[in-house]
HTML snippet that shows the backbone in 3Dmol.js (N, CA, C, O; Angstrom):
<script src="https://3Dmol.org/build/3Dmol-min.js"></script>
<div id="view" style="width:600px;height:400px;position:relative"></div>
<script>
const pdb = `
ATOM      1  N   UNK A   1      65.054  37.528-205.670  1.00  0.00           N
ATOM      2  CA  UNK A   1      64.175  36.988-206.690  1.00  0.00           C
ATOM      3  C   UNK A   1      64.994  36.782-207.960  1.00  0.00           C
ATOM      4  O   UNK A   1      65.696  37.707-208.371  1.00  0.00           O
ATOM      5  N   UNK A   2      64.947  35.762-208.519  1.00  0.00           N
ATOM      6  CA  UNK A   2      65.725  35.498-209.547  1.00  0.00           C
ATOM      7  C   UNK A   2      65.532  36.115-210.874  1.00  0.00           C
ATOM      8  O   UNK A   2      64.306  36.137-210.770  1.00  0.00           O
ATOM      9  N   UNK A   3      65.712  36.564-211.876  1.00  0.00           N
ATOM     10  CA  UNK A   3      65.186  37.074-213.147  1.00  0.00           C
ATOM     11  C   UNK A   3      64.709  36.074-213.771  1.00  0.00           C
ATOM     12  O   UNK A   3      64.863  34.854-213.842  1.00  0.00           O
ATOM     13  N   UNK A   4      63.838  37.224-214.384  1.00  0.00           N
ATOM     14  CA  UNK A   4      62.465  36.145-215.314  1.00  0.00           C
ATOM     15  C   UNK A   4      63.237  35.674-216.599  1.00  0.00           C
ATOM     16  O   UNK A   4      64.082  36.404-217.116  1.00  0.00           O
ATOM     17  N   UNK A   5      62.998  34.727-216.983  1.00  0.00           N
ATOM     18  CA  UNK A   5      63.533  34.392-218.539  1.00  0.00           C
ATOM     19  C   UNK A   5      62.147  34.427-219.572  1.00  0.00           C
ATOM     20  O   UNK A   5      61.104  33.790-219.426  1.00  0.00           O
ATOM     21  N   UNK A   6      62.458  35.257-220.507  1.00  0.00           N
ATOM     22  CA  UNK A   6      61.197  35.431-221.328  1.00  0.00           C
ATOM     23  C   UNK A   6      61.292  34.579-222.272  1.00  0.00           C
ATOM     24  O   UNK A   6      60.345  34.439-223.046  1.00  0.00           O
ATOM     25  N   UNK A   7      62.477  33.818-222.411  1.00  0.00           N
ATOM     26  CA  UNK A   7      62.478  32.648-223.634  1.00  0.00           C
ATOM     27  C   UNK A   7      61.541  31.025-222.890  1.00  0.00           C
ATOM     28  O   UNK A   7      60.882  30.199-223.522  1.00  0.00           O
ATOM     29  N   UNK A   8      61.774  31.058-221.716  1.00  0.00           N
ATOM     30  CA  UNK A   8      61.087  30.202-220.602  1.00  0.00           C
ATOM     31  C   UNK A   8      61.667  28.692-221.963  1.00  0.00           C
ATOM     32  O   UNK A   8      60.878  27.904-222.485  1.00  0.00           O
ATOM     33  N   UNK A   9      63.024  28.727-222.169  1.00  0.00           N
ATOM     34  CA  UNK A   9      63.293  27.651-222.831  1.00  0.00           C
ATOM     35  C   UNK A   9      62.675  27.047-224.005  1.00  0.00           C
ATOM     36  O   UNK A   9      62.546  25.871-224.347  1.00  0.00           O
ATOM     37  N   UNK A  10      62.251  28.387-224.646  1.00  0.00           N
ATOM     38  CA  UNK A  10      61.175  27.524-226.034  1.00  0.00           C
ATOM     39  C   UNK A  10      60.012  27.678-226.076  1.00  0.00           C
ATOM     40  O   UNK A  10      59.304  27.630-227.082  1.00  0.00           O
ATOM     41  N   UNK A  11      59.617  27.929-224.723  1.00  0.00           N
ATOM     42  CA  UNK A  11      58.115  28.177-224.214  1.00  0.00           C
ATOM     43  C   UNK A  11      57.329  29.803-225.035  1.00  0.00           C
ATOM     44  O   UNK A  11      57.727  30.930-224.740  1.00  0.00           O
ATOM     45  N   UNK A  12      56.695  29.650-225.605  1.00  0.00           N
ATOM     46  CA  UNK A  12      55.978  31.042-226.069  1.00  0.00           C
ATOM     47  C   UNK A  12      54.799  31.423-226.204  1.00  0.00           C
ATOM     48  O   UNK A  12      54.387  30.339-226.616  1.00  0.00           O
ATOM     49  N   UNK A  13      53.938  32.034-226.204  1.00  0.00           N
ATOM     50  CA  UNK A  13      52.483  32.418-226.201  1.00  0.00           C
ATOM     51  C   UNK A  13      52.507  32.755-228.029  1.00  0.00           C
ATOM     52  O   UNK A  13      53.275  33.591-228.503  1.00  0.00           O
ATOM     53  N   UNK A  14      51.697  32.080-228.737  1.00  0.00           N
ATOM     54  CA  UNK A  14      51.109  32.628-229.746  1.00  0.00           C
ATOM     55  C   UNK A  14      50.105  33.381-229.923  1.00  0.00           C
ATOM     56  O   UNK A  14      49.126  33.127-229.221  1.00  0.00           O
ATOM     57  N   UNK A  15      50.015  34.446-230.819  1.00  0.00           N
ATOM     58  CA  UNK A  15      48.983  35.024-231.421  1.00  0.00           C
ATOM     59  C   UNK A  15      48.481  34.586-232.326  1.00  0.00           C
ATOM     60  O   UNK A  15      49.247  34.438-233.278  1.00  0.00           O
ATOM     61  N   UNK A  16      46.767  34.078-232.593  1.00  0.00           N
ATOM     62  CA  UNK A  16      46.649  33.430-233.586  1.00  0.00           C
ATOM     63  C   UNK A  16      45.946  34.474-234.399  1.00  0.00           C
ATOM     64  O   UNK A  16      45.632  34.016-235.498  1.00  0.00           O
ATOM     65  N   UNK A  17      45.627  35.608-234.244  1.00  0.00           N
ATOM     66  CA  UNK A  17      44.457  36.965-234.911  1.00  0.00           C
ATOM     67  C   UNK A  17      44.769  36.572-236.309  1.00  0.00           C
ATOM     68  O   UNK A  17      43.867  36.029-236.947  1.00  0.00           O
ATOM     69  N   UNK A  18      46.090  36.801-236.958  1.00  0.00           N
ATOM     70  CA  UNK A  18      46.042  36.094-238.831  1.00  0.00           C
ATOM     71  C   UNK A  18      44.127  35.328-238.658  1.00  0.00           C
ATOM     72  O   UNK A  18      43.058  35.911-238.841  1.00  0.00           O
ATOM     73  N   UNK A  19      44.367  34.017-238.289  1.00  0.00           N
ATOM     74  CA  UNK A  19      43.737  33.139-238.438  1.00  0.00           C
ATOM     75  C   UNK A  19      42.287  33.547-238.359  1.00  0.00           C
ATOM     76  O   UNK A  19      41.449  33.387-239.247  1.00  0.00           O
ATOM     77  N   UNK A  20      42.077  34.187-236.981  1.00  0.00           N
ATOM     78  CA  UNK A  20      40.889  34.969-236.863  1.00  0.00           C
ATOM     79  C   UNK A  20      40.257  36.138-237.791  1.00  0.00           C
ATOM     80  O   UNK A  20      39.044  36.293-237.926  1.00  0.00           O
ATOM     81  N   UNK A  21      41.198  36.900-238.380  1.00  0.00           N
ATOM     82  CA  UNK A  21      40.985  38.046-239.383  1.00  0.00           C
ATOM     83  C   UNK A  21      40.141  37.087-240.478  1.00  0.00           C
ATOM     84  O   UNK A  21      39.035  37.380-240.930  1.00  0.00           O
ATOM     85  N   UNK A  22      40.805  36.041-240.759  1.00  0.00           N
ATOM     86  CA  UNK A  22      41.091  35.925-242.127  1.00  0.00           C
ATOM     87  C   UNK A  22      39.368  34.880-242.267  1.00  0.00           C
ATOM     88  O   UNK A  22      38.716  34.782-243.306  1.00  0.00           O
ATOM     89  N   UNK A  23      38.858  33.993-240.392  1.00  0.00           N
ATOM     90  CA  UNK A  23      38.222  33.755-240.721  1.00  0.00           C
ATOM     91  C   UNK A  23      36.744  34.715-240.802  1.00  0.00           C
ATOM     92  O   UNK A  23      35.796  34.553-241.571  1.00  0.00           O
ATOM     93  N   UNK A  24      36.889  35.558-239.930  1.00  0.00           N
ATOM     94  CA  UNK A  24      36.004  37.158-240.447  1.00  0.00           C
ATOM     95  C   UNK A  24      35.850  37.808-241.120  1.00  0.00           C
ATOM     96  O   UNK A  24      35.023  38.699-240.928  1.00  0.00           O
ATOM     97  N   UNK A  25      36.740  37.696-242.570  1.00  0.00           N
ATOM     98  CA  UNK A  25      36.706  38.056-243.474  1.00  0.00           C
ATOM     99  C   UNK A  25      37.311  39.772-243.224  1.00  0.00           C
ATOM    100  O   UNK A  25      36.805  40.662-243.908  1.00  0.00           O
ATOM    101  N   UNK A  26      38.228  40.052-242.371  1.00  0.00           N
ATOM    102  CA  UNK A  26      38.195  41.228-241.627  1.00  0.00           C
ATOM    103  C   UNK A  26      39.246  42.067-242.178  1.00  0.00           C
ATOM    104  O   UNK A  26      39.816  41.267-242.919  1.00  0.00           O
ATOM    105  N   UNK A  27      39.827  43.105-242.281  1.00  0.00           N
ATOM    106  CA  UNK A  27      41.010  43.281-242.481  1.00  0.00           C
ATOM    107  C   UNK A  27      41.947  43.597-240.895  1.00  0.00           C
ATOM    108  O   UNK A  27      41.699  43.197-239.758  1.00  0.00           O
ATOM    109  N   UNK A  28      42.639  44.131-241.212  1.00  0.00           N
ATOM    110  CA  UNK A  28      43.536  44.637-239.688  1.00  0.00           C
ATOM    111  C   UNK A  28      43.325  46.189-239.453  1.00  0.00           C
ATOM    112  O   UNK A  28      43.327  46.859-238.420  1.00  0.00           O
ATOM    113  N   UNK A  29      43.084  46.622-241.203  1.00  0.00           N
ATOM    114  CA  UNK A  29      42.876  48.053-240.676  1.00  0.00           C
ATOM    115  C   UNK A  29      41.614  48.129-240.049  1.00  0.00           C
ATOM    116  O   UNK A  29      41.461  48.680-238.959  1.00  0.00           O
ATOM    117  N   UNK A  30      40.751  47.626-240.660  1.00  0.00           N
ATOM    118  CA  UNK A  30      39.241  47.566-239.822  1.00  0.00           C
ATOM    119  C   UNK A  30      38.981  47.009-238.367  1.00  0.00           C
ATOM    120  O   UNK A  30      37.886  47.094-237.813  1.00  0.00           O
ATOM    121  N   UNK A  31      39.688  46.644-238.015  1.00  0.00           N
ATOM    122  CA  UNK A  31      39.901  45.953-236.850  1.00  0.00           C
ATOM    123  C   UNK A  31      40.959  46.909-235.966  1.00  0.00           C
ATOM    124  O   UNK A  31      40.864  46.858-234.739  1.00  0.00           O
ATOM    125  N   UNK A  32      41.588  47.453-236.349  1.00  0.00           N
ATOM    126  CA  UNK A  32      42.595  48.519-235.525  1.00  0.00           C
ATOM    127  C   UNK A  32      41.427  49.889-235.305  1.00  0.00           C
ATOM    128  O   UNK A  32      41.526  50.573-234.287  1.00  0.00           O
ATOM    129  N   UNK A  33      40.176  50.244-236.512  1.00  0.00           N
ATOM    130  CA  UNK A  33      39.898  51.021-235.801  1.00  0.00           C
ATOM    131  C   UNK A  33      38.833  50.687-235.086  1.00  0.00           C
ATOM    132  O   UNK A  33      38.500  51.556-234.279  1.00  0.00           O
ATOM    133  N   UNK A  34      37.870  49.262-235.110  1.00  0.00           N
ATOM    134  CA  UNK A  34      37.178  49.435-234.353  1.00  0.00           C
ATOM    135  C   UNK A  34      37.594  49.076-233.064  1.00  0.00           C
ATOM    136  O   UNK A  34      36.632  48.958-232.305  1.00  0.00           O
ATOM    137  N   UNK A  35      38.864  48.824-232.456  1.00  0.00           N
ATOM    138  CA  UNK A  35      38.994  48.305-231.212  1.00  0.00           C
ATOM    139  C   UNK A  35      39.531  49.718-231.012  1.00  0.00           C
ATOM    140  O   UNK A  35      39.289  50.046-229.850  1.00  0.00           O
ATOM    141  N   UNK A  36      40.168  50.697-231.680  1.00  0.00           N
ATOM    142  CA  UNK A  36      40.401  52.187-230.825  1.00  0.00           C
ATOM    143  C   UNK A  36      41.893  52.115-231.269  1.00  0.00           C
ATOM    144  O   UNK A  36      42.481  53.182-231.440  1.00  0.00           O
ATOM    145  N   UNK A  37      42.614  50.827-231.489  1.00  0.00           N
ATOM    146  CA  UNK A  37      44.568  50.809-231.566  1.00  0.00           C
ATOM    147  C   UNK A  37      44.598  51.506-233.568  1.00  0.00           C
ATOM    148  O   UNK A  37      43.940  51.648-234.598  1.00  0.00           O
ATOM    149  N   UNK A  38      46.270  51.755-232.729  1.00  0.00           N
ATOM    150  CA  UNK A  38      47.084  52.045-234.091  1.00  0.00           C
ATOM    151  C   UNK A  38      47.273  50.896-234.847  1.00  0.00           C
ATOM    152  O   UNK A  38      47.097  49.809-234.296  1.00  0.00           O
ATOM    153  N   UNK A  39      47.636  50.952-236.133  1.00  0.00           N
ATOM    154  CA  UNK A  39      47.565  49.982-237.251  1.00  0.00           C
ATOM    155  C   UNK A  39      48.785  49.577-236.556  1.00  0.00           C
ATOM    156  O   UNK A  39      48.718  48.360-236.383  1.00  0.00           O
ATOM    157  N   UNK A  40      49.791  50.020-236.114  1.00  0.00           N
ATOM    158  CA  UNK A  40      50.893  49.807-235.801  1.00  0.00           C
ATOM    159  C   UNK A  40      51.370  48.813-234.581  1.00  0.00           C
ATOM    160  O   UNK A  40      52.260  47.966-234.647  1.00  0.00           O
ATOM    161  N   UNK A  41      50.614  49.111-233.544  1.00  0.00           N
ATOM    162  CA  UNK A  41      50.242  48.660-232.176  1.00  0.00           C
ATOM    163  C   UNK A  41      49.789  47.283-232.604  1.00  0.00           C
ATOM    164  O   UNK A  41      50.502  46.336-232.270  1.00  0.00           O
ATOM    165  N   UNK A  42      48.490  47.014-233.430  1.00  0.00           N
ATOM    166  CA  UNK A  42      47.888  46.211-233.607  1.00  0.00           C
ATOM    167  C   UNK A  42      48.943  44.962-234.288  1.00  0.00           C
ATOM    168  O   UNK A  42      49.152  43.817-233.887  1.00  0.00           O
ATOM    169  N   UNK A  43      49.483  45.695-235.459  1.00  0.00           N
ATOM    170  CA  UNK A  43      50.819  44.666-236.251  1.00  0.00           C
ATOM    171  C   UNK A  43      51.648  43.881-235.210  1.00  0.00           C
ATOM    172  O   UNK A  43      51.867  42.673-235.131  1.00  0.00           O
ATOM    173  N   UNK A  44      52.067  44.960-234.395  1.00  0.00           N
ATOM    174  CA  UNK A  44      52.645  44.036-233.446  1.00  0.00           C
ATOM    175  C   UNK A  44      52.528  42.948-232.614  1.00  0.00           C
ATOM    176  O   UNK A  44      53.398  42.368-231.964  1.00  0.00           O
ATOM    177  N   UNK A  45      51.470  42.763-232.700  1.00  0.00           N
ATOM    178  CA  UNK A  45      50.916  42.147-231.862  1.00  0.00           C
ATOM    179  C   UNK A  45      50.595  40.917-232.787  1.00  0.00           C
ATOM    180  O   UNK A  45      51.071  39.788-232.670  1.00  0.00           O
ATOM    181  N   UNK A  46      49.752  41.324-233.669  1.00  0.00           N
ATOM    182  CA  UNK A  46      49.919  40.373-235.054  1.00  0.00           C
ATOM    183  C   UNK A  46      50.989  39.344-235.467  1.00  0.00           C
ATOM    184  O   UNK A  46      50.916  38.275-236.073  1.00  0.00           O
ATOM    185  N   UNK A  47      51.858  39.937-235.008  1.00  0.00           N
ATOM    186  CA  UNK A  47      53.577  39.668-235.430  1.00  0.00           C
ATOM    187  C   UNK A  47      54.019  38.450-234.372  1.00  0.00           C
ATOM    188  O   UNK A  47      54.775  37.497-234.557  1.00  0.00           O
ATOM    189  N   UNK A  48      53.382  38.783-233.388  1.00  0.00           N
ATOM    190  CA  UNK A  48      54.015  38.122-232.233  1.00  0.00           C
ATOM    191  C   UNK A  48      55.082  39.062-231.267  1.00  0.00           C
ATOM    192  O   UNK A  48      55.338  38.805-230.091  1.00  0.00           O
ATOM    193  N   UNK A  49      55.477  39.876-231.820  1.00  0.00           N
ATOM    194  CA  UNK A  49      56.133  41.012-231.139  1.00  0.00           C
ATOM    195  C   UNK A  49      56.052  41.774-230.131  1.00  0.00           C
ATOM    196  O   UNK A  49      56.954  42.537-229.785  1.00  0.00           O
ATOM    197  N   UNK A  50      54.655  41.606-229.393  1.00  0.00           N
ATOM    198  CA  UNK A  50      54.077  42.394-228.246  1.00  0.00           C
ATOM    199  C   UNK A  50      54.600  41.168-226.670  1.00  0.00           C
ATOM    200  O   UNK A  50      54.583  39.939-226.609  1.00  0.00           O
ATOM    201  N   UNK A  51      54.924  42.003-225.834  1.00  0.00           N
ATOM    202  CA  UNK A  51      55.851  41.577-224.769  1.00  0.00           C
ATOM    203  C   UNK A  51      54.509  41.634-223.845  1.00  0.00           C
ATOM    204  O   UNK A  51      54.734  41.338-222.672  1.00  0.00           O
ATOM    205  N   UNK A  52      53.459  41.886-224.082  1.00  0.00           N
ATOM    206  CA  UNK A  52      52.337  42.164-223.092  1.00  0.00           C
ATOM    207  C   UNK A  52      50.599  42.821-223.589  1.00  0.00           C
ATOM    208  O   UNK A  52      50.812  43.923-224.092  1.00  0.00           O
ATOM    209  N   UNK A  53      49.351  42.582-223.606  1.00  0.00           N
ATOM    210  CA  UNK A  53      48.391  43.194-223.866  1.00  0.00           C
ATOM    211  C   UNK A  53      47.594  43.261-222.851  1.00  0.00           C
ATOM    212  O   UNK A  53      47.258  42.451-221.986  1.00  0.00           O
ATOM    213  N   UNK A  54      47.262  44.662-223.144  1.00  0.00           N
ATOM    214  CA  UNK A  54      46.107  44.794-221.710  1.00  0.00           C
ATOM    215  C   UNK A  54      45.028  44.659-221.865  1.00  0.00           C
ATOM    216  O   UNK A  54      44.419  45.097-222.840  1.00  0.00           O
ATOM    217  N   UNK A  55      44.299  43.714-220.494  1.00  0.00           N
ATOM    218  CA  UNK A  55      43.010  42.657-220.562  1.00  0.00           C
ATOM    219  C   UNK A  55      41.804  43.879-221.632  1.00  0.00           C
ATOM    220  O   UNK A  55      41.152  43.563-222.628  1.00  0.00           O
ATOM    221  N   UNK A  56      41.872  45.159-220.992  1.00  0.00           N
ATOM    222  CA  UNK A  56      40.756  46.047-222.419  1.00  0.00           C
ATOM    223  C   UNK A  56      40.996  45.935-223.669  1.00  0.00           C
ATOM    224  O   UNK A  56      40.150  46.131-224.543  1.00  0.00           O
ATOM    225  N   UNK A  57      42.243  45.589-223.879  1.00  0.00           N
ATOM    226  CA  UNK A  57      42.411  45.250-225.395  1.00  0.00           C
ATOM    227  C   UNK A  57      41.971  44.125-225.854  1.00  0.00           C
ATOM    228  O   UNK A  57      41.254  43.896-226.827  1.00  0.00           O
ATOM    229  N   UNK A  58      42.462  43.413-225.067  1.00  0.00           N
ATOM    230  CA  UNK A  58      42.143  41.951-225.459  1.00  0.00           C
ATOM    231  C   UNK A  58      40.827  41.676-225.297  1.00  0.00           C
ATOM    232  O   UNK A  58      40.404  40.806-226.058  1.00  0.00           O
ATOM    233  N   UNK A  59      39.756  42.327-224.256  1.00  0.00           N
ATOM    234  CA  UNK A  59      38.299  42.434-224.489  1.00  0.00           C
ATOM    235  C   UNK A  59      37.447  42.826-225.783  1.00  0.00           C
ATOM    236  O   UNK A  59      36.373  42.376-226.185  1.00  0.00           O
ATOM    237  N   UNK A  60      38.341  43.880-226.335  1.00  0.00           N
ATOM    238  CA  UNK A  60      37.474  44.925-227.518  1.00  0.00           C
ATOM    239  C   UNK A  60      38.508  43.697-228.670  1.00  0.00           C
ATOM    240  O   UNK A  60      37.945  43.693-229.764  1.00  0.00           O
ATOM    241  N   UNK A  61      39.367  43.047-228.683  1.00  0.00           N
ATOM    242  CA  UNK A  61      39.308  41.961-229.846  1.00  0.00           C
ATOM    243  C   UNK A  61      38.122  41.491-229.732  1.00  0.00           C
ATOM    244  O   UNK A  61      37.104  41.649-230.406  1.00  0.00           O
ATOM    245  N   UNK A  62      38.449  40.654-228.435  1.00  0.00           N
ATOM    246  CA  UNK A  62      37.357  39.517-228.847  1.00  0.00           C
ATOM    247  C   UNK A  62      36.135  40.080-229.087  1.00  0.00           C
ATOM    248  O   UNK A  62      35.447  39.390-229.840  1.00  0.00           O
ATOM    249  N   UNK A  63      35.736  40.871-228.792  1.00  0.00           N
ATOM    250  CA  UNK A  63      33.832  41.542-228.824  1.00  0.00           C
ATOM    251  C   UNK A  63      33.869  41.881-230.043  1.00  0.00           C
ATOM    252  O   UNK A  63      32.819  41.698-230.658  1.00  0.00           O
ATOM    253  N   UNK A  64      34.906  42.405-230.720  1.00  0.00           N
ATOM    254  CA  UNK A  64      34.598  42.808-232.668  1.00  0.00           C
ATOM    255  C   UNK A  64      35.037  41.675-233.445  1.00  0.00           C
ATOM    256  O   UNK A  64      34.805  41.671-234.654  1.00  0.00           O
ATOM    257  N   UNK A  65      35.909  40.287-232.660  1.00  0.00           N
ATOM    258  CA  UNK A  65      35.728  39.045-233.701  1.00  0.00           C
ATOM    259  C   UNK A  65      35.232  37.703-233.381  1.00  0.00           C
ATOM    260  O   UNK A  65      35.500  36.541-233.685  1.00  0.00           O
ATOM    261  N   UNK A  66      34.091  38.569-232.372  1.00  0.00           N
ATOM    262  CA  UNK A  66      33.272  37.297-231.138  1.00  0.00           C
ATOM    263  C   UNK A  66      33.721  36.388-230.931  1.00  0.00           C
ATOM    264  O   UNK A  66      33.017  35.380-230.990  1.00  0.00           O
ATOM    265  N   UNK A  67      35.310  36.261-230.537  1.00  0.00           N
ATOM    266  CA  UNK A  67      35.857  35.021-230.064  1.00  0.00           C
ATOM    267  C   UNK A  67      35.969  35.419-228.248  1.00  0.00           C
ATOM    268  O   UNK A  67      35.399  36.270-227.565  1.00  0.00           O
ATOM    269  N   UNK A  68      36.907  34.431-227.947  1.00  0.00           N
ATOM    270  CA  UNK A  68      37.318  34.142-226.918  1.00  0.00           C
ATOM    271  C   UNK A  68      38.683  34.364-226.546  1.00  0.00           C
ATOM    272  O   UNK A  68      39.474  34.195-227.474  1.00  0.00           O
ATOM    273  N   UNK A  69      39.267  34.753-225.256  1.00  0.00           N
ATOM    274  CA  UNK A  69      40.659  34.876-225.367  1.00  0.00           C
ATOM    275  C   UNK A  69      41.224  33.835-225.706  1.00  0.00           C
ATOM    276  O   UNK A  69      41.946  34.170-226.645  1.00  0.00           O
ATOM    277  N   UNK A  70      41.404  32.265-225.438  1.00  0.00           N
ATOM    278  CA  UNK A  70      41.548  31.288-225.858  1.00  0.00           C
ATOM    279  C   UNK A  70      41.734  30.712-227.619  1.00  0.00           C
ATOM    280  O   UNK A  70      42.437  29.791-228.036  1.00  0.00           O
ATOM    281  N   UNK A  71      40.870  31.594-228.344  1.00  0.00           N
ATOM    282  CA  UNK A  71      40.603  31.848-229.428  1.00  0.00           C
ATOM    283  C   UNK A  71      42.005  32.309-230.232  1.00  0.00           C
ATOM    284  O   UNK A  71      42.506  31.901-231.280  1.00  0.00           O
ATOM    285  N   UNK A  72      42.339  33.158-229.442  1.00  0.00           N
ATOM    286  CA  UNK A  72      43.207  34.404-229.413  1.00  0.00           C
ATOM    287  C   UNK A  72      44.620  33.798-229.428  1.00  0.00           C
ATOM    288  O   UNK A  72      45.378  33.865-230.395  1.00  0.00           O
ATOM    289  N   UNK A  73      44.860  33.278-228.411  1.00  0.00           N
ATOM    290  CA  UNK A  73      46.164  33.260-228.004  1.00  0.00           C
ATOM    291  C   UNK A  73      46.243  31.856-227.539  1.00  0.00           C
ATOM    292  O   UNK A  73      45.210  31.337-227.115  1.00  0.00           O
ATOM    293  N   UNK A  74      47.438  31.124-227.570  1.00  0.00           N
ATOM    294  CA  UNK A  74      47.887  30.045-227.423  1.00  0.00           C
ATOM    295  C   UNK A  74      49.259  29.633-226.622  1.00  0.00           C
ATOM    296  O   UNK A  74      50.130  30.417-226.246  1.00  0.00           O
ATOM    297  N   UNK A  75      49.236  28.292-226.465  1.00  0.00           N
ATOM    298  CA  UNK A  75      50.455  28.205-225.498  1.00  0.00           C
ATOM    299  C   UNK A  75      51.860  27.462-226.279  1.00  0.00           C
ATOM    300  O   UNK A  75      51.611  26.563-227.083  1.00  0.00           O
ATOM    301  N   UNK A  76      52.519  27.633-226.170  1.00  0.00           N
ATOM    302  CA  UNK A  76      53.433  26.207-226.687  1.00  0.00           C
ATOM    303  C   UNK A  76      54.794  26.137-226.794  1.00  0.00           C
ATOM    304  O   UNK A  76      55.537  27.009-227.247  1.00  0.00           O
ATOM    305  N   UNK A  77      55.170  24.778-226.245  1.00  0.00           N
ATOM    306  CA  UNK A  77      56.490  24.712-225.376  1.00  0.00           C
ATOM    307  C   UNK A  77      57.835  24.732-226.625  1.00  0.00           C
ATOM    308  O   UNK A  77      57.580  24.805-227.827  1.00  0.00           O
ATOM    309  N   UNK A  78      58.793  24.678-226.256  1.00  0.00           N
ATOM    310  CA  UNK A  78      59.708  24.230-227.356  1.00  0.00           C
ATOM    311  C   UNK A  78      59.908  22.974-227.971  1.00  0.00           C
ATOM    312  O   UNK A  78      60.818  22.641-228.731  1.00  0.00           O
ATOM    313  N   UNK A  79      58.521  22.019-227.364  1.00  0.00           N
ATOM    314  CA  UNK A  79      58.423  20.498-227.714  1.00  0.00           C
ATOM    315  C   UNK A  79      57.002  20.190-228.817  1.00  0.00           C
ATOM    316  O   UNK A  79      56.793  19.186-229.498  1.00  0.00           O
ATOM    317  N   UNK A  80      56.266  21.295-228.704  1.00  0.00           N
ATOM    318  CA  UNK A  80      55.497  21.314-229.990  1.00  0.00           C
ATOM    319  C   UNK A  80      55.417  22.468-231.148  1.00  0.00           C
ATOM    320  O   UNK A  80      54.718  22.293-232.146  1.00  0.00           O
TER     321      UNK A  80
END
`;
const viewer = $3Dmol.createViewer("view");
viewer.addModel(pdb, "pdb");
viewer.setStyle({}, {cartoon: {color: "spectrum"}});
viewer.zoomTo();
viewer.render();
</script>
């Protein structure tokens, strides 16, 4: 099996939560505790820095900023 390339040439998953916080009027700390994560955990992820989230996490976002995973996260190649 060949190794995975996590750069997939440009290719990256965005986090869009900024966008979402900001249209909830939310902060991050308020949002780190009602989903159960560390302020820390959560930043990262914020950041773009998280290599992976697990589907319960990504459930208890969306249910405290009634979006959608779609909402959430995004796709996009090294051509946009």
């Amino acid at each position: 099996m060949p190794p995975i390339n996590d750069d997939l040439e440009g290719a990256r998953i965005m986090v869009k939560l900024d966008d979402l916080l900001y249209a909830r009027r939310m902060t991050l700390t308020e949002l780190a505790e009602r989903v159960g994560l560390t302020l820390a955990n959560l930043s990262i992820l914020k950041t773009g820095k998280a290599k992976a989230i697990r589907f319960s996490t990504l459930a208890a976002i969306c249910r405290e900023l009634d979006c959608q995973p779609g909402d959430l996260l995004a796709y996009r190649t090294g051509d946009s």
